[in-house]
Every structure is written in C-alpha cells, then in structure tokens.
C-alpha positions in Angstrom: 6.7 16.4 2.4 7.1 12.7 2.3 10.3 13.1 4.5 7.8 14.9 6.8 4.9 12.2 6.6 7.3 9.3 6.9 8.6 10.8 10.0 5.2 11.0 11.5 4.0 7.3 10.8 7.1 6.1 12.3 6.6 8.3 15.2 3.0 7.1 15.7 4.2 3.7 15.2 6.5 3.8 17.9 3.8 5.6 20.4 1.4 3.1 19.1 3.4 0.1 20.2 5.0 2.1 23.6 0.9 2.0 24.2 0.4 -1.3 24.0 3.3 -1.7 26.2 2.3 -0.1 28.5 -1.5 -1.3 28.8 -0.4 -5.1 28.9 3.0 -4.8 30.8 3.3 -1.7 32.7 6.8 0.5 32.3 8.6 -2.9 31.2 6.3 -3.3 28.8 7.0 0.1 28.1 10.6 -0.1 27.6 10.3 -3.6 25.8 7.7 -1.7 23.4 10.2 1.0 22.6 13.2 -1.3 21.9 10.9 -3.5 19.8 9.6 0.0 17.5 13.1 1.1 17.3 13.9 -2.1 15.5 10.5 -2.2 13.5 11.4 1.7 12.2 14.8 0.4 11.2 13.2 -2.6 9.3 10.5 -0.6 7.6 12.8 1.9 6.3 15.4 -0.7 4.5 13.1 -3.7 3.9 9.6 -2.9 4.2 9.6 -3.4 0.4 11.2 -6.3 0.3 8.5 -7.8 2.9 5.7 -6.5 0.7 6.8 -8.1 -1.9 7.6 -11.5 0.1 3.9 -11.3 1.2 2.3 -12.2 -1.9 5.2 -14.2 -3.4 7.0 -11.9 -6.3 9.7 -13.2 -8.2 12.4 -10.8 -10.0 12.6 -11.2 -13.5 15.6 -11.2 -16.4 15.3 -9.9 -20.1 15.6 -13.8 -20.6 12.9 -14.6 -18.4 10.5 -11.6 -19.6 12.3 -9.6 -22.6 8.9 -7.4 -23.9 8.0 -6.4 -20.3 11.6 -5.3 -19.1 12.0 -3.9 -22.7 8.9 -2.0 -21.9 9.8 -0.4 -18.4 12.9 0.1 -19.7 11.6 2.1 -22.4 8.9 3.8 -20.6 12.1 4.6 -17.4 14.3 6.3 -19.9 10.9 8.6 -21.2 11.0 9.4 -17.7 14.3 10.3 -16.6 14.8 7.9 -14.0 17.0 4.8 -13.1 15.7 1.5 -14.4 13.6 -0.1 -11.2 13.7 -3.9 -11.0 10.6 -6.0 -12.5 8.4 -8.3 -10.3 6.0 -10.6 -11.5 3.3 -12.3 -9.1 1.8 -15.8 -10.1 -1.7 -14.8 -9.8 -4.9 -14.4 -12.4 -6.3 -11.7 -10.8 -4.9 -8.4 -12.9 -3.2 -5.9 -10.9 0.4 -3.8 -10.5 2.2 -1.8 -7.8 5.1 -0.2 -6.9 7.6 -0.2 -3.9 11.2 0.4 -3.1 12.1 3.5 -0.5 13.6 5.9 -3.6 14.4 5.9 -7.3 17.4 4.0 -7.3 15.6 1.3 -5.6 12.3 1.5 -7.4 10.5 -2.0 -8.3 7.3 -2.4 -10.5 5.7 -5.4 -9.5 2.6 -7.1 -11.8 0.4 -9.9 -11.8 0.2 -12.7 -14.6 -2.9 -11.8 -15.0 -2.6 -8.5 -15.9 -0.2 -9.3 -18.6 -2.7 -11.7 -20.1 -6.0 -9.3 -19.3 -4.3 -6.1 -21.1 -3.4 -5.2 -24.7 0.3 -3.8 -24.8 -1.0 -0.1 -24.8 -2.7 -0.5 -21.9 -0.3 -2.4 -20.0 2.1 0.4 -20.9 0.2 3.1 -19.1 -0.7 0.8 -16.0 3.5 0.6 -16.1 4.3 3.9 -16.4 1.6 4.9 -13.4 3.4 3.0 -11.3 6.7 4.2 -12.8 5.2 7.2 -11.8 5.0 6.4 -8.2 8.4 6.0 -7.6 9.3 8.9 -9.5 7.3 11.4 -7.1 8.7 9.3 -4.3 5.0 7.9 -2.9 6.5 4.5 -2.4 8.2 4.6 0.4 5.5 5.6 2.5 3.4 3.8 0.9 5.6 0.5 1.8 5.5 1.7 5.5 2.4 2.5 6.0 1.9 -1.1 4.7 3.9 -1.9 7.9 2.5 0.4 10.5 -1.3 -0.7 8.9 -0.5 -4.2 9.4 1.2 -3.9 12.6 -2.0 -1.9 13.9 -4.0 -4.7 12.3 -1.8 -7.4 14.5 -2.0 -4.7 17.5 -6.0 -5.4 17.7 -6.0 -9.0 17.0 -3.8 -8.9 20.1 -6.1 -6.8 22.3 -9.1 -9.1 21.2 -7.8 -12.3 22.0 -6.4 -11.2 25.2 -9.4 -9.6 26.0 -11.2 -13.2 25.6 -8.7 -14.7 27.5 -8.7 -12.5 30.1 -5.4 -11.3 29.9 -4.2 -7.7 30.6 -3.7 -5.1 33.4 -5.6 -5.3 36.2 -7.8 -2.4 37.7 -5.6 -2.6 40.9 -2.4 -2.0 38.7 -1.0 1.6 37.9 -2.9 3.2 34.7 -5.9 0.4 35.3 -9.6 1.3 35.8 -11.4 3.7 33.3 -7.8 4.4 31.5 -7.1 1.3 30.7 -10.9 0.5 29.3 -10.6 3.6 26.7 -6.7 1.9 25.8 -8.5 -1.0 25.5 -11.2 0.5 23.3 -8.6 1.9 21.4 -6.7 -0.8 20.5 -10.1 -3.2 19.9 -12.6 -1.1 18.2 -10.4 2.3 16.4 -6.9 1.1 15.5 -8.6 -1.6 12.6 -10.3 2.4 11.5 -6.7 4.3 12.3 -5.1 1.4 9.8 -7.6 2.5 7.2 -7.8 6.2 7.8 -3.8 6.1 7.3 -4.3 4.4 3.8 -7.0 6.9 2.9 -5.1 10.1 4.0 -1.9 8.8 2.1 -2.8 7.1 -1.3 -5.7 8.7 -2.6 -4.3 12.2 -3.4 -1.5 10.6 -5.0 -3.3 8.4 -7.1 -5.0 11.2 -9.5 -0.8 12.9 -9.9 0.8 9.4 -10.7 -2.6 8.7 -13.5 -1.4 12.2 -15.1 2.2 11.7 -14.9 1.7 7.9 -16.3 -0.9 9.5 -18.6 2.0 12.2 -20.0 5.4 9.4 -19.8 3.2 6.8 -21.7 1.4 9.5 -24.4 -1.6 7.4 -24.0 -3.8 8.5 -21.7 -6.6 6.9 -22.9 -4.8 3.3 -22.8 -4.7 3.9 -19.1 -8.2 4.8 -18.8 -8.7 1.6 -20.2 -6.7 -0.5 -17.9 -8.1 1.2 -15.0 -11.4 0.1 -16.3 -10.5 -3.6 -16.8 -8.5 -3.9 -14.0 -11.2 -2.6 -11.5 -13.7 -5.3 -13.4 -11.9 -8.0 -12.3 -11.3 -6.9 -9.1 -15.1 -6.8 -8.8 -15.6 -10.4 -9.4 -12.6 -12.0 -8.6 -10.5 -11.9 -5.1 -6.9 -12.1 -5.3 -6.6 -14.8 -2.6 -2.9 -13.1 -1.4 -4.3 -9.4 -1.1 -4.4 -8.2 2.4 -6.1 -5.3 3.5 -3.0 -3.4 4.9 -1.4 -3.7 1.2 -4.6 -3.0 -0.8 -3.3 0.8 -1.0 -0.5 0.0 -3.1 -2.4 -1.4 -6.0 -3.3 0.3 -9.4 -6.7 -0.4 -8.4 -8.1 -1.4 -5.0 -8.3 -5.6 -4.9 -11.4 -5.1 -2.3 -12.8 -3.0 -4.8 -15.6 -6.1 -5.1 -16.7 -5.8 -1.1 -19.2 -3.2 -1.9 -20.1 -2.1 1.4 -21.3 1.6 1.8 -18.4 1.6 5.0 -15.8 0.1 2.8 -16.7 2.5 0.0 -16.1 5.7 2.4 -12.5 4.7 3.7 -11.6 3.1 0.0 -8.3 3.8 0.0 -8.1 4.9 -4.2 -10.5 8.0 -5.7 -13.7 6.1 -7.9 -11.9 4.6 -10.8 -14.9 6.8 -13.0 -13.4 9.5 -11.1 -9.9 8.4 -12.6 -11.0 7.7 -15.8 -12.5 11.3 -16.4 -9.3 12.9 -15.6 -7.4 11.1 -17.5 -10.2 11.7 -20.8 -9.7 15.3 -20.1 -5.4 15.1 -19.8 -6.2 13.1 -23.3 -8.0 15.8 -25.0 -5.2 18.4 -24.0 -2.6 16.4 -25.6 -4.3 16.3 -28.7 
C-alpha cells in the first residue's frame, strides 16, 4: 500500500511541476518541468531523508557520544525485530522526535535535546519506540517524500505569487492563456498551499494511532507514552521550534504548530487530538494488564 501511495505522490509531483511548466513557459517549459521532476523523484527516493534531516541541523551520534540513548534504541530495536536504525539528535529546547529513512535497513530516529531533558527515561522509551515503530510499518518513506512534494508545492505558490506581482507569466495571446491559465493560476496561488496540507493530513494521521499501539506494545508501557504525548504537545503549545517548517511538521511525534490554534489549522492538523491519542493508548494499557 505504501509502494502504491508513493507511486502516486511522485506521479502528482511530476504533473504538478509539468503544470507549472507549462503555465509559465509553454511546451519548453513543459519539457524542462519533466526533466527537472524526473530528477526531483530520483532525489526524494534516495535522499529525501537525508535533506530532512539537513533542514533542521541533525547530527548522528556514537555510543561514545550518547551511550543510554543508543543503548536504549538498541534495546527497544531488538524487542522489535528490526535492524538497529541510526540515532540523530537536534540541538534544540523544544521537545520532539521523528523518524525517516526510505526502509528498515535505513531507519533513523531523530530527537531533540530537549526532549531528552523534558522526559523521564520511561517516557522517552515509548516516544522511541513510536517512532521505531514508524519505520517498522514502513510510514517513513512516504512520509520523507511527501515532506518533498509538500515543500516543493509550498515553493510552487511562492513562485506563482511573486510572479504574479511582477507580472510575469503567459500571456492571454499565448497557447493555453485566457480563462485556462487564470484557473492554473488559481491553482497554483490559492489551493496548492491547501493540496500541501491535505497530503499531510490524508497520509500521517491514520498512521499515527497504529505506530502509538505498536510503540505502546514494543515498549510495555503504554502509559509512559501517554505521558510523553502529553508533555511533548505542552511545549509545543507555548514554545515554537524556530527550525520547524510546515511541510515537515507531519513527521513529528506531536505536531510543532500544535500552539497556532486556529479553528482552520485545527481541521487540516496533520496528527489525531493528542486526547484522542492518549485514550487509546489508556485503553491498549488496560489490556495488557
């Protein structure tokens, strides 16, 4: 099924930037589109992770440099059944994980300093084993793409808008021009910031509920990651993580915009209510017992 959905993002991507081609250049814009998609579906695939994690600055860590964290994912990948993924740590105080890398053998758990600090070892430990999670039901490499095609749309409109202020842009005279190229232009200015967030929506947030129960059941303390999901989404409520991007914000534990509160950004959050979250895992909790 991910095969299926991966297939389709890089599909839209490719339409999406043929498109844009096409409404600013005509068929050479076209053509240059489709060269320039083929090479953006080849990046996304092999290093859309690596990008990510670029973005807001991650630095891979040793057993020297962090022995209890990589001692805990170790532990927590072996409960699991599944290679051991390489650890990230980000240098900022806001509290927050994720987890990328386009297959198990290439997983990597990525947290933030400040998570480490926020969380009591339990808790950290089912925040870990969520995202160990993740890679084990194979959600991050689409998740990682659609981080690219969300920021490319993103870029996409910025484009439109500026070039709409400058005047730039097919004329009405040209081939495709006239009421066509107003509803492109439409398109591009006004729904492709919504497509980039409908994408995030439809992908993360029925996965979010399966990787809480398969952390809840690796870690054997569901409640510890009731917990987390608690703190975490606190802080994310009164403190911005300055690197956070709203492309990315799907591949957090816990949205960092969770503090924008608006009834609009509520609707296209891209995680289920964290109270939502929390109730399941009470109720996996009780079953274990």
């Amino acid at each position: 099924m991910n095969t299926l959905k991966t297939t389709i993002l890089l599909a839209a991507l490719t339409g999406l930037l043929m498109a844009v081609g096409a409404f600013f250049g005509g068929t050479k814009g076209m053509t240059f589109m489709f060269v320039i998609s083929i090479l953006m579906n080849f990046g996304s695939y092999w290093f859309s992770d690596k990008i990510v994690l670029s973005m807001y600055g991650a630095k891979e860590v040793t057993p020297q440099d962090a022995p209890d964290l990589i001692r805990m994912v170790s532990g927590l990948a072996q409960k699991a059944k599944m290679p051991m993924p390489k650890v990230y740590i980000i240098n900022t105080e806001v509290p927050n994980a994720f987890a990328t890398g386009r297959d198990p053998e290439h997983g990597v758990v990525a947290v933030t300093t400040g998570i480490m600090r926020a969380l009591n070892y339990e808790e950290l430990e089912g925040v870990v084993a969520h995202e160990l999670a993740h890679i084990k039901n194979r959600d991050t490499l689409i998740s990682t793409i659609v981080a690219s095609v969300a920021g490319v749309i993103t870029m996409i409109a910025n484009i439109a808008q500026w070039s709409a202020f400058l005047g730039f842009g097919r004329s009405d005279d040209e081939e495709g021009g006239g009421i066509g190229g107003i509803i492109e232009f439409v398109f591009l200015v006004v729904l492709a910031p919504l497509a980039a967030t409908l994408i995030q929506f439809g992908v993360s947030r029925s996965r979010e509920y399966l990787a809480d129960q398969t952390g809840g059941t690796v870690s054997g303390n569901p409640l510890a990651l009731a917990s987390a999901l608690k703190k975490i989404e606190y802080y994310a409520k009164h403190q911005v993580m300055p690197e956070a991007t709203p492309a990315t914000s799907h591949l957090f534990i816990v949205n960092p915009f969770s503090g924008a509160g608006s009834m609009i950004v509520s609707l296209f959050s891209t995680h289920p209510a964290t109270a939502d979250r929390v109730a399941k895992l009470e109720e996996q909790a009780k079953r274990i017992r």
